[in-house]
Backbone as CSV, one residue per row, in Angstrom:
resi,resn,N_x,N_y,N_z,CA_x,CA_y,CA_z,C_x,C_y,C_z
1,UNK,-18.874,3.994,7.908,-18.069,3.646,6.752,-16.773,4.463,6.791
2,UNK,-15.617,3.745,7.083,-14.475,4.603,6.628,-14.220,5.350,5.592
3,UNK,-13.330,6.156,5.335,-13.009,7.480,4.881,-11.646,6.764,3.805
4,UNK,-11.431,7.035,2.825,-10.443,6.265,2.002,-9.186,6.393,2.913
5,UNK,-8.657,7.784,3.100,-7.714,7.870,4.061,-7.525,6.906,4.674
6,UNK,-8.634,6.729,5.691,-8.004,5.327,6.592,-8.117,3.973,6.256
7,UNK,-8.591,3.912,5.148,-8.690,2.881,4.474,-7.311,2.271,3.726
8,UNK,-6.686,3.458,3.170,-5.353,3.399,2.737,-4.206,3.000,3.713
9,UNK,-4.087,4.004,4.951,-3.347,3.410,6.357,-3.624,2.540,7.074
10,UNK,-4.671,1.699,6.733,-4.907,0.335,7.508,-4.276,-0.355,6.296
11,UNK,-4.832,-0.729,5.564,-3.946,-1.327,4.472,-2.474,-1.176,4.587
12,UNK,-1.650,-0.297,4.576,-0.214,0.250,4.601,0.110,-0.590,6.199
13,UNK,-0.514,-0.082,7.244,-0.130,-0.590,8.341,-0.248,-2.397,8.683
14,UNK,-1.030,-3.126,7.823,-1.181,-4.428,7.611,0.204,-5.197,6.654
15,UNK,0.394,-4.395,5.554,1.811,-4.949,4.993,2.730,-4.379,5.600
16,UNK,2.763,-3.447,6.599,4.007,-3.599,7.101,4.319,-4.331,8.335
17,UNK,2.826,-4.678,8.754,2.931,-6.099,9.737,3.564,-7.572,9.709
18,UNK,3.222,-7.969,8.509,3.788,-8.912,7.476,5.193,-8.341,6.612
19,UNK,5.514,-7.482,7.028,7.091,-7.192,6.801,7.075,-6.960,4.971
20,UNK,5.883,-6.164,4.550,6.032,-5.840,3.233,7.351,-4.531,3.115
21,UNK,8.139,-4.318,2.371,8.793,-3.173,1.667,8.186,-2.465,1.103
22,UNK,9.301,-1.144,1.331,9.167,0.058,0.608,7.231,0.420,0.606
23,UNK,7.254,0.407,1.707,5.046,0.688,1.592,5.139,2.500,1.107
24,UNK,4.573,2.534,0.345,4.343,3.898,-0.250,2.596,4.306,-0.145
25,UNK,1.901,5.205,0.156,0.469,5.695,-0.051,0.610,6.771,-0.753
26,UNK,0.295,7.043,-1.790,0.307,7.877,-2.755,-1.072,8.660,-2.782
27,UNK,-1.361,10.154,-2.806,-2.197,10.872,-2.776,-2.872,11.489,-3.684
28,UNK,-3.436,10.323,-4.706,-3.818,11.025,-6.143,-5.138,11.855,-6.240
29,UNK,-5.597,12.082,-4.928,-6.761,13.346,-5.352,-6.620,14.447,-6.269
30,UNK,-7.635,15.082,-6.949,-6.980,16.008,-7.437,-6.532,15.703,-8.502
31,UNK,-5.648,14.791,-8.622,-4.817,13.976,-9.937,-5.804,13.067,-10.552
32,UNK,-6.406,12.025,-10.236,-6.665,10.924,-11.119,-8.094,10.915,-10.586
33,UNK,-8.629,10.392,-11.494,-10.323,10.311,-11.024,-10.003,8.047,-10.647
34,UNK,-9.482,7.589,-11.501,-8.791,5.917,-10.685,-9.357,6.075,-9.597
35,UNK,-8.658,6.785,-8.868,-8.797,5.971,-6.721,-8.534,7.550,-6.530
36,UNK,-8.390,7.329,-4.986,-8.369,8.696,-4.169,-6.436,8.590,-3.590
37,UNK,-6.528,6.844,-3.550,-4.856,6.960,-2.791,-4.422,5.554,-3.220
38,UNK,-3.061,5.418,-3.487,-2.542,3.786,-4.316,-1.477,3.838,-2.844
39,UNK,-1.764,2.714,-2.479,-0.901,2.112,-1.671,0.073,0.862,-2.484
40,UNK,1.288,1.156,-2.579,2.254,0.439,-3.377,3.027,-0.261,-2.301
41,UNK,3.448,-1.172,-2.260,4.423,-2.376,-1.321,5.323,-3.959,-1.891
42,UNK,6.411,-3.947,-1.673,6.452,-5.195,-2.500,7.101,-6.321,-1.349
43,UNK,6.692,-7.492,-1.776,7.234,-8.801,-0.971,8.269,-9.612,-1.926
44,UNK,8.828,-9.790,-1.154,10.143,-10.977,-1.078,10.201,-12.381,-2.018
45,UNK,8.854,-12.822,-1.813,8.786,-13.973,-2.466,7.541,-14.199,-3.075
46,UNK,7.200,-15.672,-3.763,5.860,-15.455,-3.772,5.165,-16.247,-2.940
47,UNK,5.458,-16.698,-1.152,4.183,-17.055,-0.756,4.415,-16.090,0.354
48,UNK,5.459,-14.851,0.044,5.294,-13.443,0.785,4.261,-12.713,-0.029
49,UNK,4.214,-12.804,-1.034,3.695,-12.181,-1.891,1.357,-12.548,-1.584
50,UNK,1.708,-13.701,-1.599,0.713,-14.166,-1.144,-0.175,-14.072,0.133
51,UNK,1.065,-13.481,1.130,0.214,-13.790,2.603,0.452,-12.428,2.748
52,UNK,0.610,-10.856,1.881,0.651,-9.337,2.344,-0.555,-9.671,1.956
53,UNK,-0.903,-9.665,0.445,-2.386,-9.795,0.080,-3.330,-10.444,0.778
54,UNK,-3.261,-11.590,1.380,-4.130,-12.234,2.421,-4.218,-11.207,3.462
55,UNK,-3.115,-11.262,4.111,-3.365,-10.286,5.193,-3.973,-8.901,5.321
56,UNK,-3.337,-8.085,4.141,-4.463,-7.022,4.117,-5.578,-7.005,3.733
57,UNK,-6.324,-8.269,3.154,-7.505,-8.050,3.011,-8.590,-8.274,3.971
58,UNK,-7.768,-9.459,4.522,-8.505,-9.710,5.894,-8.449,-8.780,6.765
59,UNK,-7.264,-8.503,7.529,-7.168,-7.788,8.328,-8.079,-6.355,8.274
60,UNK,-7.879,-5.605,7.366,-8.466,-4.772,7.178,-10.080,-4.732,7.516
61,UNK,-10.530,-6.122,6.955,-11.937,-6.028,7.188,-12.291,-6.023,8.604
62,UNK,-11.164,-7.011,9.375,-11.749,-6.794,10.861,-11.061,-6.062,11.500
63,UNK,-10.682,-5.019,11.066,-10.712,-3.669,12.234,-11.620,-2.683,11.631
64,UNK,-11.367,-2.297,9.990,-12.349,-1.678,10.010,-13.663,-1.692,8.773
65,UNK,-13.817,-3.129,9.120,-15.075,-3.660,7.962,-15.178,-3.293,6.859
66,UNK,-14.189,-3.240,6.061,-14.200,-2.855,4.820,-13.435,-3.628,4.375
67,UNK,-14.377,-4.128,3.122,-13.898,-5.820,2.074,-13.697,-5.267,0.797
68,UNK,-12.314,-5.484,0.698,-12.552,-4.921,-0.962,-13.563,-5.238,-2.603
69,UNK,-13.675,-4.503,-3.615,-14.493,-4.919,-4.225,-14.062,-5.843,-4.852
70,UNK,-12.907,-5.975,-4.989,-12.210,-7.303,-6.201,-10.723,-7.296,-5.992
71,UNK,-10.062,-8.240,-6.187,-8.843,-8.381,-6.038,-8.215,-9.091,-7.435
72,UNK,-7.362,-8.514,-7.748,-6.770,-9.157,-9.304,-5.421,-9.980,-9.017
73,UNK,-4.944,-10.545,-9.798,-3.473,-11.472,-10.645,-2.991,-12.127,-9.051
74,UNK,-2.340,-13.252,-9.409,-2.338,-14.265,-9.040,-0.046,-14.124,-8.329
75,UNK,-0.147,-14.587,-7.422,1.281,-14.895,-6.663,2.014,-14.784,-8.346
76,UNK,1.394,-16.039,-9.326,2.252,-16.717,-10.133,2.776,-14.840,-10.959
77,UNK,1.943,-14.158,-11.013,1.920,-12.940,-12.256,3.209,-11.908,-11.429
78,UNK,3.304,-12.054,-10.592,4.047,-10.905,-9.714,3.858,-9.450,-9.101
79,UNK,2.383,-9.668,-9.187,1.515,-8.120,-8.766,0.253,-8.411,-8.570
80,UNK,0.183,-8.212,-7.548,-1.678,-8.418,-6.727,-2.118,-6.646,-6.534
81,UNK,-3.574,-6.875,-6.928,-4.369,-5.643,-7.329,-5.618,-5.955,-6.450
82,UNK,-5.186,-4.985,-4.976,-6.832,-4.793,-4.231,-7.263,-3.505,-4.294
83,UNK,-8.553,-3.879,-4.843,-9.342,-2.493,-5.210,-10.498,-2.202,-4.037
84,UNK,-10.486,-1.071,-3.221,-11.197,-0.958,-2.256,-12.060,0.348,-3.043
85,UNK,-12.003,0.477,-3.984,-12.792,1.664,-4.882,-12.049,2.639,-4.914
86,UNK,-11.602,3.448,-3.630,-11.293,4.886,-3.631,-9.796,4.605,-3.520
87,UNK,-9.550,3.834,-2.890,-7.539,2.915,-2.497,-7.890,1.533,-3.468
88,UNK,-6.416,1.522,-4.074,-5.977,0.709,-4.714,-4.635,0.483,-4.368
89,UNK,-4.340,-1.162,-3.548,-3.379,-1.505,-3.089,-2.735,-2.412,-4.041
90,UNK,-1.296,-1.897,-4.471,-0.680,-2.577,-5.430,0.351,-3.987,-4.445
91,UNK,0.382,-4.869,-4.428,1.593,-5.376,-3.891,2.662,-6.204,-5.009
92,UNK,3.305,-5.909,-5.083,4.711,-6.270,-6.252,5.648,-7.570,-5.415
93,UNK,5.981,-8.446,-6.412,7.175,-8.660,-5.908,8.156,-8.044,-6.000
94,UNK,9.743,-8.331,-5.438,10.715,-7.122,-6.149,11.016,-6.984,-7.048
95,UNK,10.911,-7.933,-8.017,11.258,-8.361,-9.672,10.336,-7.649,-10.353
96,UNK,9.245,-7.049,-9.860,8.784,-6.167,-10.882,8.381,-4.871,-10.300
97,UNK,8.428,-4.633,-9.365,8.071,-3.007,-8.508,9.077,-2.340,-9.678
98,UNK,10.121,-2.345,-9.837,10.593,-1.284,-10.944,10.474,-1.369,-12.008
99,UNK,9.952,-2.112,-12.691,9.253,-2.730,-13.956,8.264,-1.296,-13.995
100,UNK,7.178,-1.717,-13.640,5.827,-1.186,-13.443,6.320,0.414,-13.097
101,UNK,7.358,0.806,-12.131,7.323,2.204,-12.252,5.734,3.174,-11.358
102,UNK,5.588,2.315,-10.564,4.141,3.474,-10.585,4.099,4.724,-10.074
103,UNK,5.304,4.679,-8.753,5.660,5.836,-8.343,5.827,6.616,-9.010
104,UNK,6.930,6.205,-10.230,7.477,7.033,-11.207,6.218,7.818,-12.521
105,UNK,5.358,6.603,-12.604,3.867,7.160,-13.659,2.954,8.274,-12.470
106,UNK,3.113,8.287,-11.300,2.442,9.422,-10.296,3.405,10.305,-9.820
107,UNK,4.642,10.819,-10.344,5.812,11.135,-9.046,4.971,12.347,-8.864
108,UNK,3.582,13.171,-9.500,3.165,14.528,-9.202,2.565,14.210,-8.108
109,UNK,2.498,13.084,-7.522,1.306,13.311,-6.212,2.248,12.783,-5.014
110,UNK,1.512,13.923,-3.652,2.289,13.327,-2.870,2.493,12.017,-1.987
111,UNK,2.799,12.346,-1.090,3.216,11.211,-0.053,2.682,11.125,0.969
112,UNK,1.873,10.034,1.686,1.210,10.360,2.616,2.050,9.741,3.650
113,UNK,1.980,10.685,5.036,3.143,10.236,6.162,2.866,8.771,7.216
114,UNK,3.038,8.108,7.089,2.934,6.403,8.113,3.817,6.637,8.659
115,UNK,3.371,7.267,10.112,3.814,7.392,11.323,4.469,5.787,11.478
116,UNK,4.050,5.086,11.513,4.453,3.910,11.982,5.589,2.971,11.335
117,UNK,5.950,3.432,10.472,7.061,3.323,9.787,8.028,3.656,10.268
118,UNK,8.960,2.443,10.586,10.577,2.969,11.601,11.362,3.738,10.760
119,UNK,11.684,3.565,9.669,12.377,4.832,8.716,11.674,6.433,8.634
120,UNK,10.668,6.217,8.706,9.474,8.028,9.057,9.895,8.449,10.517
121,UNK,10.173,7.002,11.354,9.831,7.393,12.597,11.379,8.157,13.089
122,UNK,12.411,7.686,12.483,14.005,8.021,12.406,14.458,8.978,12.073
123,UNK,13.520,9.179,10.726,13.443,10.498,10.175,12.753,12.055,10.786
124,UNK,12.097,11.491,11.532,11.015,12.775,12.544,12.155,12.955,13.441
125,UNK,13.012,12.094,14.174,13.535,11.990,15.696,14.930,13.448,14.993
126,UNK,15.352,12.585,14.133,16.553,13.243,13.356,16.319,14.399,13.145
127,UNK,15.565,15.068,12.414,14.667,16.299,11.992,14.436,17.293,13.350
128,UNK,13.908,16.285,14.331,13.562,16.985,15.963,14.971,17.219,17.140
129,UNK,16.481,16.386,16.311,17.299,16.777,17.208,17.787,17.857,16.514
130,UNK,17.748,18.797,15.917,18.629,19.293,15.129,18.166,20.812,15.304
């Protein structure tokens, strides 16, 4: 059974396969008894909106067999809610990621690093020429 950790970076690494934005994993241990880590991401449209959520749910299960327990609100609402118990993956469209604020309702917790992220990855190189 995976470890929320990687439960959270498979998720993160699945919307950014499908070209989700701004993917954030947020590290609320410690902080919130909710989840262990909120993975936040938003899509473009809504049948972008539709196929991050498809995709990470699937995907996820077949690499590392883990199906979430429930998934909430609909393309039409503008925020899909997968609850894997310990990770809770928010995906937004852009019309409401700043609405909702969630970063901003957690800014005490940190940031978890996705290597695989070309902006992290730009940011390490930059950091390492200097």
């Amino acid at each position: 059974m995976p470890d929320a950790l990687t439960i959270a970076k498979t998720c993160a690494k699945y919307a950014d396969e499908i070209q989700a934005e701004d993917i954030v994993v947020l590290d609320l241990r410690g902080i919130s008894s909710l989840a262990d880590y909120f993975v936040v991401c938003t899509a473009t449209s809504l049948p972008h909106l539709k196929a991050v959520g498809r995709d990470i749910r699937h995907k996820t299960e077949e690499e590392i067999g883990e199906a979430p327990r429930s998934s909430e609100g609909e393309a039409s609402s503008l925020w899909l809610v997968i609850d894997y118990v310990d990770v809770v993956v928010h995906v937004f469209h852009e019309e409401k990621r700043d609405l909702y604020a969630i970063e901003d309702l957690w800014s005490d917790a940190p940031h978890v690093p996705l290597d695989f992220l070309p902006e992290r990855a730009e940011a390490s190189s930059e950091e390492n020429a200097s």
